[in-house]
N, C-alpha and C positions, 0 to 999 in steps of 0.2 A: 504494500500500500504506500503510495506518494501521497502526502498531508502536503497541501497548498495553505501555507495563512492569509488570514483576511485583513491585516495590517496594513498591509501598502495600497494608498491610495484612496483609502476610502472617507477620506474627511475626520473632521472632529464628531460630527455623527453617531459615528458606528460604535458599536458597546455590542458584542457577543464574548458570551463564556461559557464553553472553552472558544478561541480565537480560530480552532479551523471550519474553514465554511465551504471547501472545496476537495474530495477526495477522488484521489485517478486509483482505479481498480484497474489489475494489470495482471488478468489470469493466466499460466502462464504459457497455455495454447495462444494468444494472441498479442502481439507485438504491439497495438494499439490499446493504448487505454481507455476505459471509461469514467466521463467524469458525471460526479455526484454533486450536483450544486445545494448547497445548505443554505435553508432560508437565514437574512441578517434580521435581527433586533437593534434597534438603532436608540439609544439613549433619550434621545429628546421624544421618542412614542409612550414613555412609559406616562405621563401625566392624561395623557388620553387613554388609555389602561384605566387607570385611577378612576377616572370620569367613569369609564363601561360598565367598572365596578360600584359604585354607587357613592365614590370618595370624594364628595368634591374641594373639601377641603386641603385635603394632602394633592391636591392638582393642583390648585392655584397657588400653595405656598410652594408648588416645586416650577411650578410658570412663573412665579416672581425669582426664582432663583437664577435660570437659563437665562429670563432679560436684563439681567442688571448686571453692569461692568463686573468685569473676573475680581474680586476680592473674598481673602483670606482671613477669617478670624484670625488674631493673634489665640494662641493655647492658652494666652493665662488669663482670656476672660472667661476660661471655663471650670476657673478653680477657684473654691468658696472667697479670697480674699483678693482675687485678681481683676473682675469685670472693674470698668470705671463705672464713677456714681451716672444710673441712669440720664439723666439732664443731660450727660458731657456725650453721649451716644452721638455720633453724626447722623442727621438724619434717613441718611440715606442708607443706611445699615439698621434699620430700625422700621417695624412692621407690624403698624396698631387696627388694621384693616380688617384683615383675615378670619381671624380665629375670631370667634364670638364664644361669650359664656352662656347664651340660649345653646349653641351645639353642644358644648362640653356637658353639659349639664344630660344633656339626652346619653350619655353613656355611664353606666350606673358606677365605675372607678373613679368620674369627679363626683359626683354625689357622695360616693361615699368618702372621698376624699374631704371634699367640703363638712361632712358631719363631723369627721377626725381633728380638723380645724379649727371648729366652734367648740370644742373642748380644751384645744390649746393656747388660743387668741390672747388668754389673761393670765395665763402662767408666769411661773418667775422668770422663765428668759422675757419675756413679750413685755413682762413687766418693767425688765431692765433695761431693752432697747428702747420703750415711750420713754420713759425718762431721760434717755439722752435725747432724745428727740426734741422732746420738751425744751431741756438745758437751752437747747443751739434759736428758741423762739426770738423775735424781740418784743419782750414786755412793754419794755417803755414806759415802767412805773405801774404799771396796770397790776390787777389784783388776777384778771381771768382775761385770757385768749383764744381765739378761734384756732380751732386744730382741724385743719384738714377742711375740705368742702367738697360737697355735693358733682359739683360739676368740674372736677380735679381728674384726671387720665389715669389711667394705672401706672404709666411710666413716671407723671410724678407724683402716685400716692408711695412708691414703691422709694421713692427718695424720701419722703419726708413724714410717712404716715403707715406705713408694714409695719404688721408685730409680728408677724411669724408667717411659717411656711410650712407646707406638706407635698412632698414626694409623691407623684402620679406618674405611674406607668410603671410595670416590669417588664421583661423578657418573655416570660409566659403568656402574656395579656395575649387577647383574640387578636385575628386580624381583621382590624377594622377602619375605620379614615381616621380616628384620633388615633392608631399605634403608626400608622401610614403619615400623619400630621406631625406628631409631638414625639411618638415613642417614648421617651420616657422628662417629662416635664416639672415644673413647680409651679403649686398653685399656693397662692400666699392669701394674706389676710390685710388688709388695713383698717386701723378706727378711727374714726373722726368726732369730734365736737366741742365741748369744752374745757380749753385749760383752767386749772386756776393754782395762783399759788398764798399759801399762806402767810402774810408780810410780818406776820412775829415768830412765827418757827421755820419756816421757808418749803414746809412739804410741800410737795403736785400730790396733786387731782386730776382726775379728767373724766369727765360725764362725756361717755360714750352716746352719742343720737344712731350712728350709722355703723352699719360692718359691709365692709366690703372684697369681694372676691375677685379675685382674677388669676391670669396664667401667667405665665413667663417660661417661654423656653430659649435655649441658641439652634438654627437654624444652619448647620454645616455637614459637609462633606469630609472634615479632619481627622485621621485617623483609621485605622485597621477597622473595618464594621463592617458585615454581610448584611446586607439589605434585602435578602429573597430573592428568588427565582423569577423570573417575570416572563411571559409571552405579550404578545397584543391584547388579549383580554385582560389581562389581570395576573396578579401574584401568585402564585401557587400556594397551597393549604401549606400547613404546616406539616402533615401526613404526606402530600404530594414530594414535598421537597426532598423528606426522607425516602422516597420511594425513586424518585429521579436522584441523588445520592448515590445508590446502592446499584447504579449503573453506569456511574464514575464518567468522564467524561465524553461516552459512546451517546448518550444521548443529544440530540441536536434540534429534534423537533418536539414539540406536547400535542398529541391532537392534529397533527397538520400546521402548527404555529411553530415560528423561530420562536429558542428558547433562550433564556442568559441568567446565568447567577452575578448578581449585581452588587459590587462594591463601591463603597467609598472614593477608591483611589481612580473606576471608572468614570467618576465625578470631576473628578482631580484633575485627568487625562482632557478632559472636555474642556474644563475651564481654560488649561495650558494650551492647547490646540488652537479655540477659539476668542479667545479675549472674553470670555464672557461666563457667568456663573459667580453669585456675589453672596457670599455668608450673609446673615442676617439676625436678630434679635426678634422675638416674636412680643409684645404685648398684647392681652387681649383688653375687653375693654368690660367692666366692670359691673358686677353683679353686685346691688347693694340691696342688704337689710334692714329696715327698722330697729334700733335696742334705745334699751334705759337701762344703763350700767355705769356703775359707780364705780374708779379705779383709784385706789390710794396708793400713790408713786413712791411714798416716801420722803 
């Protein structure tokens, strides 16, 4: 068997794995070969995929990806002490659009994510970060301050009004357009309403009116990650993958579909090729509750 690769020549495009797409069969009664042409999977079809499948949200956060100039997250906004403070984000690496807390909400890991939240919102970390929060206000001699408001974005309640956060998405999770979306995200909390401080002992207060929800994920291509098997229609199950697996790289088609297992670094190869493919910051944009809660700061 002669393995022809499908590397040369075929643009920033092309995304198949494994990379041969072309096999000359050369039995050995016949001095002529036959050649087997292997359907391609092309990178930039995977978001209409998404779509067929009923994702549309992991489509158009990967359609904002492919149109926006080639940039790289730095690595160390993705380590707990590295992101700069939200506000300093360029805007153009930043993406308050997309993702809504009416969708997240329709999959039952932010729900319950958000119940795990509302137990944690007042704890002593939450308690410790309001309070610095507090510290950095300008009183101005005042006794009580507005903390936070109503018509404030998640990207600056997440600078000036977060108490805490919870962990959404694992590895195991279904596959569905938030694991296709976010894969594995933070969903935070913010409180807002009144400061006050007491001018003879100097404690905070803060009479909670609002609680508020939302997302925050990074939106990148960085690093070693297997992203699925994908044809034209869609991703492969998770059963499928193992079962296409266990026939090592002879497989070429699903069904009649070019197939491709899909990495990170084929992201990578796109970007470098084409100028184009740009990391990005995900805010979503805010789910707010009613409360009457009383917070002694200390």
């Amino acid at each position: 068997i002669d393995v022809s690769h499908a590397a040369d020549g075929l643009g920033p495009d092309t995304m198949m794995t494994p990379e041969h797409m072309e096999l000359r069969l050369k039995p050995i009664s016949d001095p002529e070969p036959t050649k087997v042409v292997i359907p391609t999977l092309h990178i930039r079809e995977i978001p209409g995929a998404m779509r067929r499948m009923g994702w549309p949200v992991s489509a158009a956060l990967m359609e904002r990806w492919f149109e926006a100039p080639a940039w790289t997250m730095p690595g160390a906004w993705k380590t707990p002490k590295g992101p700069p403070e939200p506000l300093a984000i360029p805007a153009a690496h930043v993406d308050t659009s997309i993702a809504r807390m009416d969708w997240a909400i329709s999959f039952s890991r932010c729900r319950n994510a958000i119940d795990l939240l509302r137990e944690k919102m007042a704890n002593p970390a939450a308690l410790n970060l309001l309070r610095e929060r507090l510290e950095k206000l300008d009183w101005g001699g005042r006794s009580s301050v507005e903390f936070g408001r109503l018509d404030m974005r998640a990207i600056q309640l997440d600078q000036e009004c977060q108490a805490n956060s919870e962990s959404l998405g694992e590895t195991y999770d279904t596959l569905d357009d938030m694991y296709g979306a976010l894969g594995k995200a933070t969903l935070k909390v913010a409180l807002i309403g009144e400061a006050m401080r007491n001018a003879w002992t100097g404690r905070l207060a803060l009479h909670v009116t609002h609680v508020g929800f939302y997302l925050r994920d990074n939106y990148d291509f960085n690093g070693f990650q297997f992203l699925g098997t994908w044809t034209h229609s869609g991703v492969l199950t998770k059963a499928q993958m193992v079962m296409n697996a266990m026939f090592d790289s002879m497989v070429f088609q699903w069904h009649g579909e070019a197939i491709g297992n899909v990495f990170n670094h084929d992201f990578d190869r796109y970007r470098q090729a084409s100028g184009r493919g740009g990391d990005f910051v995900i805010y979503s944009d805010v789910r707010w509750e009613a409360a009457d809660l009383w917070l002694d700061l200390g």
